[in-house]
C-alpha positions in Angstrom: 66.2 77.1 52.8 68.6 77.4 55.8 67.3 75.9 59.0 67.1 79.0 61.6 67.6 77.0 64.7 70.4 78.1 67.3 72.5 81.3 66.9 74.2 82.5 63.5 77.0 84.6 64.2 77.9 87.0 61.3 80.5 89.1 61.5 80.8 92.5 59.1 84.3 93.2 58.8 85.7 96.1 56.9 86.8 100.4 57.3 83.9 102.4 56.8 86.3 104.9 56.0 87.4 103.4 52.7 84.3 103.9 50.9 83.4 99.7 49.6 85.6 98.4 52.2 82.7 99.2 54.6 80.5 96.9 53.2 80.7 94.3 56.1 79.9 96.7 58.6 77.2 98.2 56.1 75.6 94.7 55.8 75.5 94.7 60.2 73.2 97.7 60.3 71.2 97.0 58.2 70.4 93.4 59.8 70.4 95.0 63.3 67.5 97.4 61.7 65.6 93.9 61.2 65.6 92.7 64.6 66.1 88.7 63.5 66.3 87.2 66.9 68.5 83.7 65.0 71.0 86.1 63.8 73.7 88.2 66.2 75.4 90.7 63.6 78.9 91.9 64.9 80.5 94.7 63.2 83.9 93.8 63.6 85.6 97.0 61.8 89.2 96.3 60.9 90.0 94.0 63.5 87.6 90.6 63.4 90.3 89.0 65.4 88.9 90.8 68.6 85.8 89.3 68.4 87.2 85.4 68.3 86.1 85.5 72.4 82.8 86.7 71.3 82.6 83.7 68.9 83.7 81.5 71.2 80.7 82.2 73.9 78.0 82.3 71.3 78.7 78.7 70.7 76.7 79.4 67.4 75.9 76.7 64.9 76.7 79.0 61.9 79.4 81.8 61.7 79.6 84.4 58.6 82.3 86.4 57.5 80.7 89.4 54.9 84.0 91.4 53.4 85.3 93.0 50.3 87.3 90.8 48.6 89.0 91.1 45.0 87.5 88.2 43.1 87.8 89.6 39.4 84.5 90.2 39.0 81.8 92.8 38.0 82.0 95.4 41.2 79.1 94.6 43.4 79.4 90.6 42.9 78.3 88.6 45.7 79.9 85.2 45.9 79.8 82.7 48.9 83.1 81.1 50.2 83.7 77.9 51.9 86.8 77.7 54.5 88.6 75.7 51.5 88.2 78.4 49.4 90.6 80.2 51.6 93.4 77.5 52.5 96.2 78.6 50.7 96.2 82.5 51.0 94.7 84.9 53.4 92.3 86.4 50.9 90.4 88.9 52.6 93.2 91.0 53.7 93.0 90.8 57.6 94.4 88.3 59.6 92.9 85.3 58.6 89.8 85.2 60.6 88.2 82.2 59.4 91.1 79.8 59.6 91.3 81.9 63.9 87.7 81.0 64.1 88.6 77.3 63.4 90.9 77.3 66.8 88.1 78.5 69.3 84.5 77.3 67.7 82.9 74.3 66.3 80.7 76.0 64.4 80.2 75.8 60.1 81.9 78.4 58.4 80.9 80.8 55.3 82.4 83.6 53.6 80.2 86.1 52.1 82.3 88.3 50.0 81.3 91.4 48.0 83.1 92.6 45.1 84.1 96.6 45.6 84.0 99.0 42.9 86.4 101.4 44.8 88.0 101.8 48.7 89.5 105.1 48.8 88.6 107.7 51.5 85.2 108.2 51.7 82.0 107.4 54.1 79.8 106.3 51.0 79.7 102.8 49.1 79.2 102.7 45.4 76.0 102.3 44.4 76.4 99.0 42.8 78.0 97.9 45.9 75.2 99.2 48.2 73.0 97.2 46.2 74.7 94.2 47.1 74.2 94.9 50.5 70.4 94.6 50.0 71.4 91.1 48.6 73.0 89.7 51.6 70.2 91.8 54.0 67.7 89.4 52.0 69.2 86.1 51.9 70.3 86.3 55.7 66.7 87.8 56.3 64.8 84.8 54.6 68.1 82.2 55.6 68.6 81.9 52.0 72.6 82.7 52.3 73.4 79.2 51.4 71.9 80.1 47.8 74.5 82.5 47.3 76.6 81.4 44.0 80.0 80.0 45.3 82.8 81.3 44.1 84.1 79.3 40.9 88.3 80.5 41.9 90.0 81.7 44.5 90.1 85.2 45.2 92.9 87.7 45.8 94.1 89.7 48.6 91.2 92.0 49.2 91.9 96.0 48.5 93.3 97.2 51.9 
């Protein structure tokens, strides 16, 4: 299990307008219901990149990144990331927050990424994907996130 000492910092990035592609903030609200006093959950929307100042004075020992990502896997897949994971592409479709993060805090890096079943207009996830959510709500709950299964490839440009 995950030590909880000092501040985790996750981030839930995504449009709540594209049905899946709202899982990161989905994941947020959920974990602000819990009231985990480790654990600062920032829904970030579309634009994590305005959050890096926020980062910076948390001087957390932990940040995590939870987005849809197209891995090529069954919808609703939960894999964990590591920073090398994403060195050669910018594969969750926004600027590439983790390698920004790098620049402004020395703090260990994870990507949570969920696999979306569909992102077209809508306020709803899937069901398989809001299932997911209840995943990621648990392992961040009992600091089990570093049990998620790594991703065995790299992934693809996410579905934005």
């Amino acid at each position: 299990m995950t030590a909880l000492k000092g501040t985790v910092l996750l981030f839930g990035v995504g449009n709540r307008l594209r049905g899946d592609d709202g899982v990161g903030p989905a994941v947020v609200e959920a974990l602000k219901a819990r009231g985990l006093l480790w654990l600062q959950a920032v829904d970030c929307g579309v634009s994590p990149e305005n959050w890096l100042a926020v980062a910076a004075a948390a001087k957390p020992r932990e940040v995590i990144v939870v987005d849809a990502a197209l891995m090529g896997l069954p919808p609703g897949t939960v894999r964990r990331l590591s920073v090398a994971d994403l060195d050669d592409s910018p594969s969750l479709g926004r600027l590439p927050t983790v390698w920004l993060l790098s620049s402004c805090v020395e703090a260990k890096k994870t990507v949570i990424a969920i696999e979306p079943e569909r992102c077209h207009l809508s306020l709803a996830l899937s069901e398989t994907v809001a299932g997911a959510v209840e995943i990621v709500v648990q392992a961040m709950t009992t600091g089990t996130w570093d049990k998620i299964p790594l991703l065995a490839h790299q992934v693809k440009r996410s579905p934005r």
